[in-house]
C-alpha positions as CSV (number, residue, x, y, z in Angstrom):
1,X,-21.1,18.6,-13.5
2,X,-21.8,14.6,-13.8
3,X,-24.4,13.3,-11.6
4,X,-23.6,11.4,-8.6
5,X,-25.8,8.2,-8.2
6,X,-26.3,6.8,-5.0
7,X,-26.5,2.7,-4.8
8,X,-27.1,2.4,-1.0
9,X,-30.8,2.2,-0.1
10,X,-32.6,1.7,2.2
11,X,-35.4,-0.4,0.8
12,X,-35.7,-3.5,2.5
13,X,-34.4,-7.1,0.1
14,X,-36.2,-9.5,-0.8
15,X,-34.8,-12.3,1.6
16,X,-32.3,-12.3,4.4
17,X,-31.5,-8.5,5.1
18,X,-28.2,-8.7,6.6
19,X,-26.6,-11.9,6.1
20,X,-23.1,-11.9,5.5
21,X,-23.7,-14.2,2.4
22,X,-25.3,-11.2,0.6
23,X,-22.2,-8.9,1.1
24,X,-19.7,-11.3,0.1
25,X,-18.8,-9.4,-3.0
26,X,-18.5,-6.3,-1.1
27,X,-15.0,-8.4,0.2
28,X,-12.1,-8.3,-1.7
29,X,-10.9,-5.0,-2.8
30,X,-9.4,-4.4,0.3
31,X,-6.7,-7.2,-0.2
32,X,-5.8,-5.6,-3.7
33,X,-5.1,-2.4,-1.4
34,X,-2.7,-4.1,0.7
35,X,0.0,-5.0,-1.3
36,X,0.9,-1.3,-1.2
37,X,1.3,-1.8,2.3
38,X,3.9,-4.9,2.3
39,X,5.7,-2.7,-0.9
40,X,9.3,-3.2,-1.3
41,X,9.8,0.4,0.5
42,X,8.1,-0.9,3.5
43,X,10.7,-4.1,3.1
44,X,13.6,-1.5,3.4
45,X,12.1,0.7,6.3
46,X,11.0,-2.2,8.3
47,X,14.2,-4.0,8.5
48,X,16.1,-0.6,9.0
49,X,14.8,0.2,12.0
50,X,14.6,-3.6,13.3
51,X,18.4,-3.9,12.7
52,X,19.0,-0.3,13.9
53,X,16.4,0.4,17.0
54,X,15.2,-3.4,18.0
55,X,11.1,-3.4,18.4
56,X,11.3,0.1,20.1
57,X,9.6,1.4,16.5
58,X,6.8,-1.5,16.6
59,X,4.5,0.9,18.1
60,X,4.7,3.1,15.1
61,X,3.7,0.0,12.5
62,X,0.7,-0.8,14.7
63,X,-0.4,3.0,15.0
64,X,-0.1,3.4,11.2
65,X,-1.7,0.6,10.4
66,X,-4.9,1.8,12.3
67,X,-5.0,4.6,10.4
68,X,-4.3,2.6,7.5
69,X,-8.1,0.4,8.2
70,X,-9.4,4.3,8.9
71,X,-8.2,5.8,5.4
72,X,-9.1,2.3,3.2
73,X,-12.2,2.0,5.0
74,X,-13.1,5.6,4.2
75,X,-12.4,5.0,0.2
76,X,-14.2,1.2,0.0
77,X,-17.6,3.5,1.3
78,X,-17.0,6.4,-0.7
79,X,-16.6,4.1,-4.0
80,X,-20.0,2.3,-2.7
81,X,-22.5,4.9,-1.9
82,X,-21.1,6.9,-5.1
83,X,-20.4,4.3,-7.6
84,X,-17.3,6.9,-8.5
85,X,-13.9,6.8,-7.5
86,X,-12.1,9.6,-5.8
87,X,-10.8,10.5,-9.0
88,X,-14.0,10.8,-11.1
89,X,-15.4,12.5,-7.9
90,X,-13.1,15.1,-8.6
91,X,-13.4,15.6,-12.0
92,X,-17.3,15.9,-11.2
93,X,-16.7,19.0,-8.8
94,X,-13.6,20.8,-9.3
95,X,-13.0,22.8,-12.2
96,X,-10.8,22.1,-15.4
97,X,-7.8,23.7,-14.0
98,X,-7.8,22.4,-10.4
99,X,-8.2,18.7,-11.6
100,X,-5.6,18.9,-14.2
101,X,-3.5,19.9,-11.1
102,X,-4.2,17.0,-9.0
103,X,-4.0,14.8,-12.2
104,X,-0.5,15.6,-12.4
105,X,0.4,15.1,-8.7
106,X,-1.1,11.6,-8.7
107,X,0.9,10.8,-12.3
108,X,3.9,11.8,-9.9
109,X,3.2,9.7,-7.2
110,X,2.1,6.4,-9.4
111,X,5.5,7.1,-10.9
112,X,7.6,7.1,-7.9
113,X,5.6,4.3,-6.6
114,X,6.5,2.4,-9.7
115,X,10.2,3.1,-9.4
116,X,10.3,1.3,-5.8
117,X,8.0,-1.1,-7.0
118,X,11.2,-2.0,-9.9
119,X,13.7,-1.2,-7.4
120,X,12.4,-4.2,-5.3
121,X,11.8,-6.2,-7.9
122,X,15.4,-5.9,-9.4
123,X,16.7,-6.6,-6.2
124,X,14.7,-10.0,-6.0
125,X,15.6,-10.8,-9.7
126,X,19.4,-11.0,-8.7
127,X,19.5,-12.4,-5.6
128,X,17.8,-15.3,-7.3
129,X,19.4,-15.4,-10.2
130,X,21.9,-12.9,-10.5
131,X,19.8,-11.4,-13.7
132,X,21.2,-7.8,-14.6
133,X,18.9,-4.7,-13.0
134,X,17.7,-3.5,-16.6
135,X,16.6,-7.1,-17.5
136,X,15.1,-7.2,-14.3
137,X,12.8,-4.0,-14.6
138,X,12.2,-5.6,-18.3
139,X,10.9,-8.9,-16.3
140,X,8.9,-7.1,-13.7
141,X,6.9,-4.9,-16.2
142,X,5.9,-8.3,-18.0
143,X,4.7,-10.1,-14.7
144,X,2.6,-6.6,-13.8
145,X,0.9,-6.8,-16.7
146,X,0.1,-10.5,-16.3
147,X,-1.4,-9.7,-13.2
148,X,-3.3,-7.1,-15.0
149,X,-4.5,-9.7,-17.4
150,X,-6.2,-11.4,-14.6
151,X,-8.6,-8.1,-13.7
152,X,-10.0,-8.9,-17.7
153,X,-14.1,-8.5,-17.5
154,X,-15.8,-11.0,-15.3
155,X,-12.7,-12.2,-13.9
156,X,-11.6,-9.6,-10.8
157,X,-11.9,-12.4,-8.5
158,X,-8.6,-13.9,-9.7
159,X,-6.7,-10.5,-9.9
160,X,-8.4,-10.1,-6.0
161,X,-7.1,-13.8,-5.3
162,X,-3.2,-13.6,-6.9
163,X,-2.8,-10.3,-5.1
164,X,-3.8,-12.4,-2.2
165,X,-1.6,-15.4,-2.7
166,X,1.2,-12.8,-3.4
167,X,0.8,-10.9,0.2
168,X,0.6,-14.6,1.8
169,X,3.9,-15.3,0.4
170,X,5.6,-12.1,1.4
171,X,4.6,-13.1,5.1
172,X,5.1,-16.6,4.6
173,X,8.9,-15.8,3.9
174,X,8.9,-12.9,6.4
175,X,7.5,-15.1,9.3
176,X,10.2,-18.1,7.9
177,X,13.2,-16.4,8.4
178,X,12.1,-14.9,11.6
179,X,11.9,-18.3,12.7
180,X,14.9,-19.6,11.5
181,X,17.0,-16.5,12.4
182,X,15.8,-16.2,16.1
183,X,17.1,-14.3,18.5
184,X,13.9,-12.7,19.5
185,X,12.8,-11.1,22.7
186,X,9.6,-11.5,24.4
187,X,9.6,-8.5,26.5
188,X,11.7,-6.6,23.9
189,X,8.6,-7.0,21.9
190,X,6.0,-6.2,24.1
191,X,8.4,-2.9,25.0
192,X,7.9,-1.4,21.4
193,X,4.4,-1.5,21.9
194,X,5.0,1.6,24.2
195,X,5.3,4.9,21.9
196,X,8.5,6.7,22.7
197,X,11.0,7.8,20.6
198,X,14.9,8.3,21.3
199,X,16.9,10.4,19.3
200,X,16.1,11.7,15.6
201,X,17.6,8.3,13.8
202,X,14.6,7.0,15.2
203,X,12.6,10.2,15.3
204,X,13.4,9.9,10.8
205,X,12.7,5.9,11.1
206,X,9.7,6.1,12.6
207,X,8.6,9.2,9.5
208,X,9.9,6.7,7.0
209,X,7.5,3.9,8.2
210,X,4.6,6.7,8.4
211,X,5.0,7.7,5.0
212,X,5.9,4.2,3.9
213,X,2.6,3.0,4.9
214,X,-0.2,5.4,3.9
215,X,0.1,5.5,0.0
216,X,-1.9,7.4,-1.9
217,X,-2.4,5.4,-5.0
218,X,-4.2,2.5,-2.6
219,X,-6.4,5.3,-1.4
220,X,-7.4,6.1,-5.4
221,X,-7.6,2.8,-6.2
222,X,-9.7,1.2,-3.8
223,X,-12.4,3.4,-4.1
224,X,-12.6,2.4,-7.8
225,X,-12.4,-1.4,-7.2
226,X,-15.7,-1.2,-4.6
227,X,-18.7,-3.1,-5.9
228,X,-21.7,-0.6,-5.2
229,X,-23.3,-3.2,-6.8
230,X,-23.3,-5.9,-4.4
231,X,-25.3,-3.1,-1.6
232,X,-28.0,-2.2,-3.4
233,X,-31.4,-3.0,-1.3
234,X,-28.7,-4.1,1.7
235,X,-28.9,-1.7,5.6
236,X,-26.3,0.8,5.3
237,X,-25.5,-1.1,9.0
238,X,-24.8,-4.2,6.7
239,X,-22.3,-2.7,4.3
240,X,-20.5,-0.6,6.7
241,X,-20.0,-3.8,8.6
242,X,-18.7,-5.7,5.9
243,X,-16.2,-3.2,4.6
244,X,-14.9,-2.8,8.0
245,X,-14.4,-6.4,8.0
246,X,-12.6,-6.6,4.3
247,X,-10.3,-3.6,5.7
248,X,-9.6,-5.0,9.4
249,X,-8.7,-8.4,7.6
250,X,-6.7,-8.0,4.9
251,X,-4.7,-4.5,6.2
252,X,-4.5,-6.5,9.6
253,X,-2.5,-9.3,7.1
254,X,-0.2,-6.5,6.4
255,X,0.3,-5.1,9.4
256,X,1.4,-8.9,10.9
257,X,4.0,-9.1,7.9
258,X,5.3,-5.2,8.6
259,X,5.8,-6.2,12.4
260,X,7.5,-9.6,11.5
261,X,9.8,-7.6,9.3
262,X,10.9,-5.1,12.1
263,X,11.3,-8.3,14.4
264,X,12.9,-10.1,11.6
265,X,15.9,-6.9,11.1
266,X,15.7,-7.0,15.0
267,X,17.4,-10.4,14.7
268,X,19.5,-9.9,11.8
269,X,20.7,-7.0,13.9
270,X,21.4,-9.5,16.9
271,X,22.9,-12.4,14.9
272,X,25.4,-9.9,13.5
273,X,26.4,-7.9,17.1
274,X,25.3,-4.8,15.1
275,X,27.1,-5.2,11.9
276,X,24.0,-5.6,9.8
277,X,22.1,-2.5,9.4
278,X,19.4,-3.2,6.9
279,X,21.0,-3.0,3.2
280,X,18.5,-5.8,1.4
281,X,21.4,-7.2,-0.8
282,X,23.6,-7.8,2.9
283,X,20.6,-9.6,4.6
284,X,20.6,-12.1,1.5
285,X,24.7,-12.8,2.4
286,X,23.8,-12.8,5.9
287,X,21.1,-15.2,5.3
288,X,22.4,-17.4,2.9
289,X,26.0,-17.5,5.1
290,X,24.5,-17.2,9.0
291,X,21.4,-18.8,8.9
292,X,21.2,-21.2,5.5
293,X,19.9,-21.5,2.1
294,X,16.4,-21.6,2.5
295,X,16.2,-18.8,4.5
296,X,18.0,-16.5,1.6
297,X,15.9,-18.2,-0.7
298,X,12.6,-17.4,1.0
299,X,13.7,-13.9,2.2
300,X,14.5,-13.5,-2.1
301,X,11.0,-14.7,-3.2
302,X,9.0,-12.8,-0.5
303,X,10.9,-9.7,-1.7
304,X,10.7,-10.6,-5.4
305,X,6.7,-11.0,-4.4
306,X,6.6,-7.7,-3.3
307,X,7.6,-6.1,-6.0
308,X,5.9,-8.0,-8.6
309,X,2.5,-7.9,-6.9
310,X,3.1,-4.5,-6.1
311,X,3.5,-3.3,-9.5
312,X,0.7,-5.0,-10.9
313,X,-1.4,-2.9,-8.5
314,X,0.2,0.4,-9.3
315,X,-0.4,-0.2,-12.8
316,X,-4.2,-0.6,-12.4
317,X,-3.7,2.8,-10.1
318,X,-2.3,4.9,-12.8
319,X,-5.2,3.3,-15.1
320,X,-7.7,4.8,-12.3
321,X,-5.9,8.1,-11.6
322,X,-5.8,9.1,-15.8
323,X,-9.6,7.6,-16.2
324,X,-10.7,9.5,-13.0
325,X,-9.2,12.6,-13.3
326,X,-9.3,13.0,-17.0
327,X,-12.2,11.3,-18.0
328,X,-9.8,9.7,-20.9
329,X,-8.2,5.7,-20.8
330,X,-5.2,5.0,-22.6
331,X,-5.3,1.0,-23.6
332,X,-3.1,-0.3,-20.4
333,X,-0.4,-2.3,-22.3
334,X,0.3,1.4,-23.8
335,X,0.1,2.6,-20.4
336,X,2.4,0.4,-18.8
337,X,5.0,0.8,-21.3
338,X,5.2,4.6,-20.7
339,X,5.5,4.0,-17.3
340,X,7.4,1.5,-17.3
341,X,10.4,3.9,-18.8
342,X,12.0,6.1,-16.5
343,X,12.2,3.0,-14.4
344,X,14.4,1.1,-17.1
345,X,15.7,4.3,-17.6
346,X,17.2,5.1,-14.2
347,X,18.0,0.9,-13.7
348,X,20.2,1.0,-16.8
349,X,22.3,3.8,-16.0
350,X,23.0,2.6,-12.9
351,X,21.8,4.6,-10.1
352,X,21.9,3.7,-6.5
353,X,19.3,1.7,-6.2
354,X,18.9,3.2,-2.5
355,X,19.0,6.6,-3.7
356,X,16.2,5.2,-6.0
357,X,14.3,4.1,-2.7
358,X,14.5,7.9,-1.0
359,X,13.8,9.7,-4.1
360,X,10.6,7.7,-4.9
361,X,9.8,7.9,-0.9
362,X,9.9,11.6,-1.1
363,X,7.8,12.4,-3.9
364,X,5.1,9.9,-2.7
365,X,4.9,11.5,0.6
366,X,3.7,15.0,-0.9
367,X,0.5,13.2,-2.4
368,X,-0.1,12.0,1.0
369,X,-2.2,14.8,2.2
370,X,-3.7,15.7,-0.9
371,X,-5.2,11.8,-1.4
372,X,-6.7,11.8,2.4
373,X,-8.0,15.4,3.0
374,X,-9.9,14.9,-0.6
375,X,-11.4,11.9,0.8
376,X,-12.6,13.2,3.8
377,X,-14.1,15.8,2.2
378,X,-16.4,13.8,0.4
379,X,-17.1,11.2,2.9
380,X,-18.6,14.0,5.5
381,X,-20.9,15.4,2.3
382,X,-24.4,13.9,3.4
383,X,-25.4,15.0,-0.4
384,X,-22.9,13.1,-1.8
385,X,-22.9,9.4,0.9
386,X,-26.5,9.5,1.9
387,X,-26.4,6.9,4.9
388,X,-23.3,6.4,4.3
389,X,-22.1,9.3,5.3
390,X,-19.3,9.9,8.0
391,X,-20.5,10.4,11.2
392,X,-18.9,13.4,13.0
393,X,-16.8,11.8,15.4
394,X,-15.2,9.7,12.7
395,X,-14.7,12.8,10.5
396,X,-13.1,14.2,13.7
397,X,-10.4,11.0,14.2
398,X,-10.1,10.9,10.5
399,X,-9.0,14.8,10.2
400,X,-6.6,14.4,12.7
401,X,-4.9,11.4,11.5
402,X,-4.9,12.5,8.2
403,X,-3.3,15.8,9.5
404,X,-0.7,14.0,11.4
405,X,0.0,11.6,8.3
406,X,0.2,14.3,6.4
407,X,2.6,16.6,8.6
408,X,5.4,13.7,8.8
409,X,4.7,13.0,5.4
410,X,5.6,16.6,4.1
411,X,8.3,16.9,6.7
412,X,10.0,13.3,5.6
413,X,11.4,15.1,2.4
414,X,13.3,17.4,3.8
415,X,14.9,15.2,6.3
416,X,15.7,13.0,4.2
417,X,17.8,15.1,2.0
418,X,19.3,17.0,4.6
């Protein structure tokens, strides 16, 4: 078993204990983490239940995305008081067998994130320029592995800031066409605040945004992109205060765009009298014929955005999962290009690409659980956190998100192929 090293302390720096200045580059990861949030599934869900339910489901975005800040939060501090990521943590304490097992069920889900991922992107790629799906999935691995290029030695700041740029143009467009489409309701809005549920369409909607927003790939890579370096000699006080801060920001970014885009299918839904009912390729028509040309255009690139930028990150996932688990890197070109293929593969033969969007949401949501009860087990080891370490009661709100995370996550699959 590998040693665990522990890079919180709490010696006392040499100068200004506590200033925000010192944690800086603790900030960033979290940003990286929320593209999976604003993912070309959550595109589809969102505007599904906006068109089909109003803002009665807003209430479900905002509860997830709590437990969204809860879960990243809880992987930023286990990848800085460890210096591992979830991954190597397991390979560290489980035996051959039982990591080889988990390996294979994060593969799974890095695949079927990748496949919406391409699904979204192919989506954006023709509504923008009519370019054929396989071409499209062609296109999309290229720009992920630009992105990649940018997270080169030295230079994670830019891959932190593109993935930032890309999330501020999803909303950007979001936030546009809810504008220019309108019809919005005031008290509507502040109605969906109030949990309730009507019916099971909304009873599966409400599942599908669930287990479209927790994602276990942003769980296994954010605890790999935490600097530990940046805390050593700072209060554990300091650092959990500023990775509370890099979660509540950037997953509170995410959570804005996912309510615009309920509000936005919310409008489409009006603007129509019901017609519309959230197919992505229809909204562009309605758009583009309804509303105007820069609206389709802007609802295009934020959706071309999302798939792009959300590759790129589920690329550098798979790069942690095999590296963590296994303890072996494949070159990530090489990488890319293998996983890159059942995508192409499935986009070239023409399949559905909605069926492509359930069948990748349903073998995502049974790494769910797995990816958050193996975090909290190691954030409530003292051992392993030192200071760091989760206090009871947040070990207690944790368990029982994760359990209700995981119980709609397990339960999505089934309803959905019903």
């Amino acid at each position: 078993m590998a040693e665990t090293t522990r890079v919180v302390t709490t010696e006392r720096p040499q100068a200004a204990p506590g200033r925000p200045a010192r944690l800086t580059p603790l900030m960033g990861p979290a940003l990286v983490a929320a593209i999976a949030y604003v993912d070309p599934g959550n595109v589809a869900t969102n505007l599904t239940a906006g068109a089909t339910s109003g803002y009665r489901l807003v209430w479900v975005v905002v509860a997830a995305s709590l437990v969204a800040i809860l879960v990243q939060y809880q992987a930023a501090k286990l990848g800085v008081a460890t210096g591992r990521s979830l991954p190597e943590l397991c390979r560290d304490r489980f035996p051959r067998w039982g990591r080889q097992i988990l390996w294979l069920q994060a593969e799974l889900v890095v695949l079927a994130t990748d496949l919406a991922e391409f699904v979204g992107a192919a989506i954006g790629l023709r509504l923008l320029f009519g370019m054929p799906v396989a071409v499209s999935a062609v296109v999309t691995a290229g720009v992920s592995l630009l992105l990649l290029a940018l997270r080169r030695r030295g230079r994670t700041r830019r891959f932190e800031s593109a993935t930032a740029a890309a999330l501020l143009l999803i909303g950007a467009g979001m936030v546009y066409d809810l504008v220019a489409v309108g019809h919005q309701s005031a008290s509507g809005f502040a109605g969906g605040l109030v949990p309730r549920l009507a019916g099971s369409d909304q009873v599966l909607l409400a599942m599908g945004i669930v287990g479209a927003t927790v994602m276990p790939h942003a769980v296994y890579l954010h605890s790999a992109l935490a600097k530990p370096g940046a805390a050593v000699g700072a209060r554990p006080k300091d650092v959990r205060r500023a990775l509370r801060f890099d979660c509540g920001i950037a997953l509170s970014a995410a959570a804005t765009v996912n309510v615009s885009m309920i509000a936005l299918g919310a409008g489409l839904g009006a603007l129509t009298a019901g017609a519309w009912t959230g197919d992505l390729f229809d909204a562009h028509t309605v758009l583009a014929e309804r509303v105007g040309g820069a609206a389709a255009l802007a609802f295009a690139v934020a959706l071309l955005s999302s798939g792009f930028a959300s590759s790129g990150v589920g690329t550098l996932a798979g790069d942690v999962v095999m590296g963590g688990f296994l303890g072996r890197r494949v070159p990530v070109y090489l990488r890319r290009l293998v996983t890159m293929t059942p995508s192409v593969v499935l986009l070239t033969v023409g399949t559905s690409l909605t069926t492509l969007l359930v069948a990748s949401q349903v073998v995502i949501s049974f790494g769910v659980p797995v990816a958050l009860f193996l975090l909290i087990h190691f954030c409530r080891d003292r051992a392993l956190m030192g200071q760091l370490v989760n206090a009871r009661v947040t070990t207690a709100v944790a368990a029982a998100a994760a359990a209700v995370v995981a119980a709609v996550g397990l339960a999505l699959p089934f309803l959905l192929l019903a």
